[in-house]
MDTraj code that builds the backbone (N, CA, C; nanometers):
import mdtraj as md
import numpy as np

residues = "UNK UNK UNK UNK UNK UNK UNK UNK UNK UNK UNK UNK UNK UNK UNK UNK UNK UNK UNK UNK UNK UNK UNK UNK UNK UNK UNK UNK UNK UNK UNK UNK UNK UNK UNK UNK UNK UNK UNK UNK UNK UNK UNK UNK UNK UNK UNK UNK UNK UNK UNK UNK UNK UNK UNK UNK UNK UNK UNK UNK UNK".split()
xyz = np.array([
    [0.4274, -1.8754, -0.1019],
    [0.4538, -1.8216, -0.2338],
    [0.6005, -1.7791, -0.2407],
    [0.6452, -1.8302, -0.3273],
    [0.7906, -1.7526, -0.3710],
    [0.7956, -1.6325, -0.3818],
    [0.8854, -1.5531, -0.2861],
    [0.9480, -1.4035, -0.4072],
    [0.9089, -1.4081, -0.5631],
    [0.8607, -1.2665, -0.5365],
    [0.8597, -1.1895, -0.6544],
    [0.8872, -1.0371, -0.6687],
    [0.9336, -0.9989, -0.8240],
    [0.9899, -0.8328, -0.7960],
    [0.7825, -0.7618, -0.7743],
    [0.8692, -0.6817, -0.7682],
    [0.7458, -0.5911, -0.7660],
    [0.6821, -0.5474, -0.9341],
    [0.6938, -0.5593, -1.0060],
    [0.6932, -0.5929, -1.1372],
    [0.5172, -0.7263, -1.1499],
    [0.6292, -0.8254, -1.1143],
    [0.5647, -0.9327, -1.0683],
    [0.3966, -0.9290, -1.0097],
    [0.4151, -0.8383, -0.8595],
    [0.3570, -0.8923, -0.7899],
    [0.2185, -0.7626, -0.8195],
    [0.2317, -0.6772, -0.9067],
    [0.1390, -0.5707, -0.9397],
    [0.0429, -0.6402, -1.0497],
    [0.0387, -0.7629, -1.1182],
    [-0.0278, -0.8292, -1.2065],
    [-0.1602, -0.8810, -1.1699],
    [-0.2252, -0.8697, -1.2360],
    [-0.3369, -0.9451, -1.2209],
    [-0.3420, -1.1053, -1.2577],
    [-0.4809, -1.1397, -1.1787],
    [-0.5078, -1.2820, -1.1888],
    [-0.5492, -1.2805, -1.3079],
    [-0.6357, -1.2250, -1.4538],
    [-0.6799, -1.1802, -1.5095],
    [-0.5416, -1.1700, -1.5969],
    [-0.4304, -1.1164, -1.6008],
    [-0.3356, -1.1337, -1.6995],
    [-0.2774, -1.2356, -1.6901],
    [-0.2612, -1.3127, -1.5326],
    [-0.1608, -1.4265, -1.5248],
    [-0.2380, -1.5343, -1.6069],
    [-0.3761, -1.5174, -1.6035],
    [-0.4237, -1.6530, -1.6475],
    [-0.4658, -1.6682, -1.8069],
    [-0.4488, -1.5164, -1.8712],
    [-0.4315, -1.4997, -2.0232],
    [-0.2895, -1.5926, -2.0675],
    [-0.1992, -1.5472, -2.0112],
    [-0.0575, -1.5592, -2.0566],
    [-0.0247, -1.7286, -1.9596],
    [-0.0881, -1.8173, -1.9188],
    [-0.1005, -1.9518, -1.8814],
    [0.0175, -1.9723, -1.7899],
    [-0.0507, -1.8274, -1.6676],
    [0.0903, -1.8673, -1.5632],
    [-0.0267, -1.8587, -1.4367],
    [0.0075, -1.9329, -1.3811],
    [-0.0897, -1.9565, -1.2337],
    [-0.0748, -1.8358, -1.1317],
    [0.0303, -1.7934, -1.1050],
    [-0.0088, -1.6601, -0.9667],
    [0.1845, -1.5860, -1.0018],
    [0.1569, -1.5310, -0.9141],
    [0.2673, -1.4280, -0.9642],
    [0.4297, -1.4321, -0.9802],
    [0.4697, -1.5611, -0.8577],
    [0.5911, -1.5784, -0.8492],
    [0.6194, -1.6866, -0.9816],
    [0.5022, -1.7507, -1.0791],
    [0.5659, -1.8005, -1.1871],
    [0.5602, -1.6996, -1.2906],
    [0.4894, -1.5794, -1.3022],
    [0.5534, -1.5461, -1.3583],
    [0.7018, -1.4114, -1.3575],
    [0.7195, -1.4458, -1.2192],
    [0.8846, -1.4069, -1.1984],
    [0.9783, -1.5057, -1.2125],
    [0.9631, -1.6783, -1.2195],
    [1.0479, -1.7256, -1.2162],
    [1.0626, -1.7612, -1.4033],
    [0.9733, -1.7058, -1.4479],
    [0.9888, -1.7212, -1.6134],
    [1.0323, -1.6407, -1.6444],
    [1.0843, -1.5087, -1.6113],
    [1.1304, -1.3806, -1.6591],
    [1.0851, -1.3127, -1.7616],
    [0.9229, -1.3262, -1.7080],
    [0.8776, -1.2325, -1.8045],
    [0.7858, -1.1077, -1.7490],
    [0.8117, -1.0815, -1.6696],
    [0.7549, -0.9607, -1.5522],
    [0.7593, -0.8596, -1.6391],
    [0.8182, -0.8212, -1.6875],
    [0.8173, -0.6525, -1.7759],
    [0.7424, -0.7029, -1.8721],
    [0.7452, -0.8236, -1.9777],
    [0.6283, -0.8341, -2.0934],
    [0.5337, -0.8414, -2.0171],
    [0.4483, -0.9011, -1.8791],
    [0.3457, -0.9049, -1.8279],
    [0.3528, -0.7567, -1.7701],
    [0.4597, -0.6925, -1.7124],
    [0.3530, -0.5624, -1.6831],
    [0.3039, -0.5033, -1.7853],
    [0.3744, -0.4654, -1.8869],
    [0.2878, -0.4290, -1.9880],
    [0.2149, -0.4334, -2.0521],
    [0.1414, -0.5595, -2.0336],
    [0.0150, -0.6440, -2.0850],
    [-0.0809, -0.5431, -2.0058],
    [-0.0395, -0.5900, -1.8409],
    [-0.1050, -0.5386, -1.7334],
    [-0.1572, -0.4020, -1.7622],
    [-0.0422, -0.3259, -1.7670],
    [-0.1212, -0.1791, -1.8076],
    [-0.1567, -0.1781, -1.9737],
    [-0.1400, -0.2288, -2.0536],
    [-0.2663, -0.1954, -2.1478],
    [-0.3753, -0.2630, -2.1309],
    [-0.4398, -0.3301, -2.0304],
    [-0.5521, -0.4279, -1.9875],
    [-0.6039, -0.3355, -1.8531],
    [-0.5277, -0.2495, -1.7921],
    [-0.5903, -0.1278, -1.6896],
    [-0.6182, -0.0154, -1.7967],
    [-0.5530, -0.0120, -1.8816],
    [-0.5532, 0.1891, -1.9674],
    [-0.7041, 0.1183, -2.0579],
    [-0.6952, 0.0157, -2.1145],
    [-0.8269, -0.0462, -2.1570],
    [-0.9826, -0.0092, -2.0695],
    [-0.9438, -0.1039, -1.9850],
    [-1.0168, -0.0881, -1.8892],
    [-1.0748, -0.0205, -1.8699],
    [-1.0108, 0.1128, -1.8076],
    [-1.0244, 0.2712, -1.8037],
    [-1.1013, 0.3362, -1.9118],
    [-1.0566, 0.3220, -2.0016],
    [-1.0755, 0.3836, -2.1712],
    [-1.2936, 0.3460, -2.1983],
    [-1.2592, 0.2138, -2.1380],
    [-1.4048, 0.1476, -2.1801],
    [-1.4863, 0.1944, -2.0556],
    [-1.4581, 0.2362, -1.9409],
    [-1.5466, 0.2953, -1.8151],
    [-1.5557, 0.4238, -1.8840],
    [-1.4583, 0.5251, -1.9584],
    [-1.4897, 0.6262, -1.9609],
    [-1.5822, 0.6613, -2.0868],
    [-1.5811, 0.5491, -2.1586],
    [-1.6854, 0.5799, -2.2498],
    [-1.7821, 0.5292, -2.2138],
    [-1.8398, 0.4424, -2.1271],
    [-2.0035, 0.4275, -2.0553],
    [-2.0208, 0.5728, -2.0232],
    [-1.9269, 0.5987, -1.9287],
    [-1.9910, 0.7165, -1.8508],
    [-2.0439, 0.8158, -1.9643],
    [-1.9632, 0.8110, -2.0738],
    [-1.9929, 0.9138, -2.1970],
    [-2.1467, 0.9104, -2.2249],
    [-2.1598, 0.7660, -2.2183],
    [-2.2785, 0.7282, -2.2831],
    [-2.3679, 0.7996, -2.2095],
    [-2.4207, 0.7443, -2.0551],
    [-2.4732, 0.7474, -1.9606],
    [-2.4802, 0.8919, -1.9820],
    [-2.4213, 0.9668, -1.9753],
    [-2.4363, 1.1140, -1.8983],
    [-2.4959, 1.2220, -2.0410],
    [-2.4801, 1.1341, -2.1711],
    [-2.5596, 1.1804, -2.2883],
    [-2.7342, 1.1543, -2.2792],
    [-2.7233, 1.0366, -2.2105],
    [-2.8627, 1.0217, -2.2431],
    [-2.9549, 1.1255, -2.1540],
])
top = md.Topology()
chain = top.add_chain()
for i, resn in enumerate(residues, 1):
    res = top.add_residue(resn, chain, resSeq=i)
    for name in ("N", "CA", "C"):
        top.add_atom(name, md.element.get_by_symbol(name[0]), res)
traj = md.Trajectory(xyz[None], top)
């Protein structure tokens, strides 16, 4: 695998394969690591957001 920043290499397989980039060093060699991290974390704060409302659920019933 090619270098990648660390930017890069914190992405998911799961965002790389939304945004039609195969694994992480393409999308460092496209220069788009900062628009993909930020995908990244609103697809973790999501994530998060939707576990914490099961648990909401769950712990009502």
């Amino acid at each position: 695998m090619t270098a990648a920043c660390a930017l890069a290499r914190s992405l998911s397989a799961e965002t790389l394969r939304q945004h039609g980039l195969r694994d992480q060093a393409d999308a460092h060699r496209a220069a788009r690591c900062a628009e993909l991290w930020a995908a990244e974390q609103r697809r973790r704060h999501d994530a998060a957001a939707l576990d914490r409302y099961a648990d909401t659920q769950e712990t009502s019933r």
